[in-house]
N, C-alpha and C positions, 0 to 999 in steps of 0.2 A: 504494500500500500504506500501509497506517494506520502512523504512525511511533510507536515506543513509545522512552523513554526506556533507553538500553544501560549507564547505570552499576549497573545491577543484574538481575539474569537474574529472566524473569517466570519465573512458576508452572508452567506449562507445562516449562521444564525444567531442574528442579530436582527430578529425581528417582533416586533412591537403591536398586538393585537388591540385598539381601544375598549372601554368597559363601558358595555352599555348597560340598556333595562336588565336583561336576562342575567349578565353576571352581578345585576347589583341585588336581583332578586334568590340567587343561589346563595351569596354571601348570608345574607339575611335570615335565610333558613337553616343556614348550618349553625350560624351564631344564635339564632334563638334556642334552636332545640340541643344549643351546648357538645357539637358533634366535632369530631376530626377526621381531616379529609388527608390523603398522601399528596393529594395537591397540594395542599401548606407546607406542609411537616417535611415531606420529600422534596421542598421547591423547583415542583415541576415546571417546565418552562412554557408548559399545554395550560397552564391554568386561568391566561386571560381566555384563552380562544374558545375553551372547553365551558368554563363557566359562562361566557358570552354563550354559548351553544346551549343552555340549560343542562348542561352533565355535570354532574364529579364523581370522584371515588370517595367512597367513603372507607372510613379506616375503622373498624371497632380495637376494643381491647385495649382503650387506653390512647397514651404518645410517648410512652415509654419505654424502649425495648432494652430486654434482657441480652438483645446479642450488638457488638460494638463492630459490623462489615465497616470495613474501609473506605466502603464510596457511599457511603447511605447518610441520609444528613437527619431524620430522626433520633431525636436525642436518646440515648441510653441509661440504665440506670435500673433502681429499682422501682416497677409499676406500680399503684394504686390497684388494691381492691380488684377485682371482675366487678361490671357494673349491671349488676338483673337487667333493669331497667332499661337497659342501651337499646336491644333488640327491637322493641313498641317505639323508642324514637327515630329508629333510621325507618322503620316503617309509616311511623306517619312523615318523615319529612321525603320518602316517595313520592309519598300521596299528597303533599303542600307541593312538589313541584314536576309533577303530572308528567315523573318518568315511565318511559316505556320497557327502558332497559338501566339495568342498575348494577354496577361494578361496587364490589367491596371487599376491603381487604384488610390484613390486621399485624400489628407489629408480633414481633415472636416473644409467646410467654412462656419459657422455657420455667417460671418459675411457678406455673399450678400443672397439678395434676395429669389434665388432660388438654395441656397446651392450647386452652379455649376451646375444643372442638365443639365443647359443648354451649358455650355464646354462638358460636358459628354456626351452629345448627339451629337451634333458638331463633334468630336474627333474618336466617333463609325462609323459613316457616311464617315470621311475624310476617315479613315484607310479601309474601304471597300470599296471604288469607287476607291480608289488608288491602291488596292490589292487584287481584285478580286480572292474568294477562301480561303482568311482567315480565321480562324474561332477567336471566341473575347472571353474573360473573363472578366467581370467586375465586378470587388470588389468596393463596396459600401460603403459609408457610411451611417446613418440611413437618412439623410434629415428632423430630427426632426419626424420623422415619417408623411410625408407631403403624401398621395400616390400620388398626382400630378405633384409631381417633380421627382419622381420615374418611373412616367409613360414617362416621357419624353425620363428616358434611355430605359424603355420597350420599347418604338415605334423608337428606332433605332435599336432593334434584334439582340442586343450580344448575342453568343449562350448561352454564362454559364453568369449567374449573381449571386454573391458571398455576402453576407454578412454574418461578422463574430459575434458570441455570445462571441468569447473571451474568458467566463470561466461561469463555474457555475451560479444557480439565487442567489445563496446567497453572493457571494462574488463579483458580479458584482457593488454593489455602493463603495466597497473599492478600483478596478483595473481599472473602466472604468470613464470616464469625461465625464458627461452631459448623458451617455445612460442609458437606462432602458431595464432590460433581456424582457418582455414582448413584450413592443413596437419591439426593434431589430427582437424576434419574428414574430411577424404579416408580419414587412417588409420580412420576409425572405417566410411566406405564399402566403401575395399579389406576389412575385416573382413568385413562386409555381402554383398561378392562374392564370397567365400568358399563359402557355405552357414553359416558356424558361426553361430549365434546371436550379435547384436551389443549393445554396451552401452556406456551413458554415462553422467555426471551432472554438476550443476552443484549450486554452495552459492547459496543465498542471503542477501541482510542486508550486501552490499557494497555497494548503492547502486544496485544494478539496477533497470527501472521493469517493470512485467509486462508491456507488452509487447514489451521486449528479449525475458524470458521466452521467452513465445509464439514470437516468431523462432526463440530456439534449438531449440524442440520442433521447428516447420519443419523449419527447418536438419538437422536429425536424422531426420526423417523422408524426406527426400529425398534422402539417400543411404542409407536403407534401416535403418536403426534399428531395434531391436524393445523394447529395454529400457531403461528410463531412472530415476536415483533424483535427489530433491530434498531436499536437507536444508538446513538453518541454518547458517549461517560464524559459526563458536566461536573467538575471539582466542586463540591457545596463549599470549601472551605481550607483554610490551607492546612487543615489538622489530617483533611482526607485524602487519599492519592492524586496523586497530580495526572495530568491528563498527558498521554504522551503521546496523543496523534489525533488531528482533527479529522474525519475520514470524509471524503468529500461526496456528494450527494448521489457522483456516477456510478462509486463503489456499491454503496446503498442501493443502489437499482439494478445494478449487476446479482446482488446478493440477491434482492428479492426475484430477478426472473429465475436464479440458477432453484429459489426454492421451492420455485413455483413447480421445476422441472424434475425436481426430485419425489413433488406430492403432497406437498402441503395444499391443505383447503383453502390458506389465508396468508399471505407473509406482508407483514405493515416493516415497513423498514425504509425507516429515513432517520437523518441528523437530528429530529424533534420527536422522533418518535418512543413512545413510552406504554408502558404495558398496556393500559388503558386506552389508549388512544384508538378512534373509531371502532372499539370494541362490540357496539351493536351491530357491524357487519359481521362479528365474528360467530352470531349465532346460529346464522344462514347457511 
């Protein structure tokens, strides 16, 4: 991949969405009903276009994650309580902003029992009996690789269920806390065995070669994969890894036809792209 200089963000993306009615009406509903989104917390860079677009993700379980990845900008530490209560609010604030498809996801609680599965089930159940017609995305965390606690979200039948690989097998004990490229693997197959439509992604611009890349498409396709997103590794901060390659837009579209060719149902892959992103096409 062509190396571009990272002490200043190219052209490509360095761009500026205005905040109209719909994202001032999403803010509004997440701040009343006291929610968090990976849009904040994660400082996505989708979050004027997306909230202008009436979407977010919402995050359960807290803003507090028990594991410290190197490129993730949610803060870590020890979490607050599980909150009962969460589930009946991400459900009514569906229903306040008359989504059709609803992504949600949750930091890693490596410190209860059953690593939320059981909020995440909860939470899938509210949002559906509340909003009959919805369809759900549920971005994962690995659960230790428990499938027990996995099955928990399987038998509440979100239509998409999401776990990300993040980056490469090789670089993955440098960027990630506490996961193994393997394990995240398997979880993303058990998905796969399911029926429910499966999903993953990786960042790029950590020092990956394309044909690590390529591997992970593999890799993902042979345990049964259907959806996959590519985007850019954005440094939240200079405590996190630094970015070592801006990858430029043509790559990104090389990546996504080579995935297309390989068998994916869906490949979203651009410089802004992020797990979420155009995710209600990933139902279809």
């Amino acid at each position: 991949m062509e190396e571009v200089k990272r002490r200043q963000k190219p052209d490509w993306l360095k761009i500026k969405v205005p905040k109209g009615k719909e994202y001032i009406e999403v803010r509004d509903v997440i701040d009343r009903n006291k929610l968090h989104t990976i849009c904040t917390s994660g400082q996505c860079p989708n979050k004027e276009d997306c909230w202008g677009r009436g979407t977010a993700t919402f995050m359960i379980l807290g803003n507090i994650c028990t594991r410290s990845c190197k490129f993730c900008a949610v803060p870590t530490g020890r979490p607050l309580p599980a909150d009962q209560a969460e589930p009946a609010r991400i459900a009514e604030s569906v229903r306040h902003m008359k989504l059709r498809h609803c992504v949600i996801t949750s930091v890693d609680r490596d410190d209860l029992e059953d690593g939320g599965a059981g909020i995440w089930a909860a939470t899938i159940r509210a949002v559906k009996e509340m909003n009959p017609g919805v369809t759900i995305e549920a971005l994962l965390p690995d659960f230790r690789g428990r499938k027990e606690l996995l099955q928990l979200v399987i038998d509440a039948r979100p239509e998409v269920i999401s776990h990300n690989l993040e980056t490469v097998k090789r670089l993955t004990p440098q960027v990630r806390s506490a996961a193994i490229y393997m394990r995240s693997l398997e979880v993303v197959g058990w998905i796969a065995e399911s029926g429910i439509r499966s999903k993953s992604g990786i960042m790029l611009g950590l020092g990956e070669t394309e044909e690590e890349v390529l591997q992970v498409m593999d890799d993902l396709r042979k345990v049964g994969c259907e959806v996959m997103t590519i985007g850019q590794y954005l440094q939240p901060s200079l405590k996190h890894l630094p970015v070592k390659e801006y990858i430029r837009p043509e790559q990104f579209e090389k990546f996504r036809e080579i995935g297309l060719e390989k068998g994916f149902r869906h490949i979203e892959s651009g410089p802004l792209v992020r797990s979420s992103y155009h995710a209600e096409k990933h139902v279809l």
